[in-house]
N, C-alpha and C positions, 0 to 999 in steps of 0.2 A: 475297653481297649480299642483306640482308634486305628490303628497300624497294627495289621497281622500278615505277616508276611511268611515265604515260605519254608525260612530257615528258624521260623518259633512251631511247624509243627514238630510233636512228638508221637512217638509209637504207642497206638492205642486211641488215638483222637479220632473221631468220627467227621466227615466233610460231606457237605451239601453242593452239589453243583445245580447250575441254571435249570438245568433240566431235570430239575428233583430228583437226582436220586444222589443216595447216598452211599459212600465209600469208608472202608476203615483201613487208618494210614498204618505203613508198616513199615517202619525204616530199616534199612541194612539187613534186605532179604536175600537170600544165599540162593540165586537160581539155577539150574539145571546147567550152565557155563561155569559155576562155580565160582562166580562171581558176585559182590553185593551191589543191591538194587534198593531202592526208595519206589516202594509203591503205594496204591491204593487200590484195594481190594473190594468186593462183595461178592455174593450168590451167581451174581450172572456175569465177570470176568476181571480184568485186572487192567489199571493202566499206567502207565510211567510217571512217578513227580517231577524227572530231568524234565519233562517235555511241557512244563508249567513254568510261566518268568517267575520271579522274586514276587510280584504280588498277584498270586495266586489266579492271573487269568492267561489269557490267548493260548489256550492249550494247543500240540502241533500234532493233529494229526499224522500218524505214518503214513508215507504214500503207499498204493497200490502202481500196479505196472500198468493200471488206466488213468491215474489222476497222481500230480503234484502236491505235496508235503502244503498243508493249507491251514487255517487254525480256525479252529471250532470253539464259537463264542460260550454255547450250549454249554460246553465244560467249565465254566469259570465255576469257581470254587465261590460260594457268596455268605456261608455259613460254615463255624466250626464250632466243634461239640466234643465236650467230653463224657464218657460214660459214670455214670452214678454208683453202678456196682458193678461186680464183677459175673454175673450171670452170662448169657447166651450175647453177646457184645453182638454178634454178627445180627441178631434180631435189628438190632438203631431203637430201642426203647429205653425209655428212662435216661434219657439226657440233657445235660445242662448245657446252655449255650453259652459258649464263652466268648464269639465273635461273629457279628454280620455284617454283609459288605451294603453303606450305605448308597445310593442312587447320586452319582455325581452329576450335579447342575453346573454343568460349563459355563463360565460368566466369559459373554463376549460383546466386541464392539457393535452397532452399528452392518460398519460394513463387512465384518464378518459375521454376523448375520445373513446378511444379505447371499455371500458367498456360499454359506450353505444350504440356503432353502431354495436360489440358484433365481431368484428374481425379486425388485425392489417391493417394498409395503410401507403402510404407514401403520403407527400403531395408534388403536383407537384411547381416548380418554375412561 
């Protein structure tokens, strides 16, 4: 699957973010507002799927009352996983990968090139 995006996860699927660690998705969670919620969960805390685009990166961190709403590359989602069996699921063992985010090679001109590495070069033979 080359496009995975973030209205094909389902509840039960296991996610790998930048920063290795893994989450298990949990769609149309009933929270304490009594209201349903799309998250992702593990052992050490929970975070929002609203706060992820359609392909699964530029997560938005919430701001603090010291710092503005900013987005955290770290959380891009670059792997997803289903579980194999029904065991201890919050373990993340025994799982089949069913999507990973390839490394995008930006194909550019010349002078945009140039533009981003912010001074001219030749390239060698």
């Amino acid at each position: 699957m080359n496009v995975f995006e973030k209205s094909d996860l389902k509840t039960g699927m296991i996610v790998e973010l930048e920063n290795g660690d893994k989450y298990l998705i949990v769609l149309n969670c009933l929270s304490t507002q009594q209201t349903s919620k799309d998250i992702l969960i593990n052992t050490n805390g929970w975070l929002l799927l609203k706060n992820y685009k359609q392909n699964l990166k530029d997560y938005k961190r919430n701001p603090t009352f010291l710092e503005n709403e900013y987005t955290d590359k770290s959380f891009n989602i670059i792997k997803v996983f289903k579980s194999k069996w029904n065991g201890s699921i919050m373990s993340f063992s025994n799982l089949e990968l069913i999507w990973e985010r390839k490394e995008e090679i930006p194909e550019l001109t010349m002078a945009e090139a140039i533009e981003k590495i912010g001074f001219e070069f030749k390239l060698k033979k």
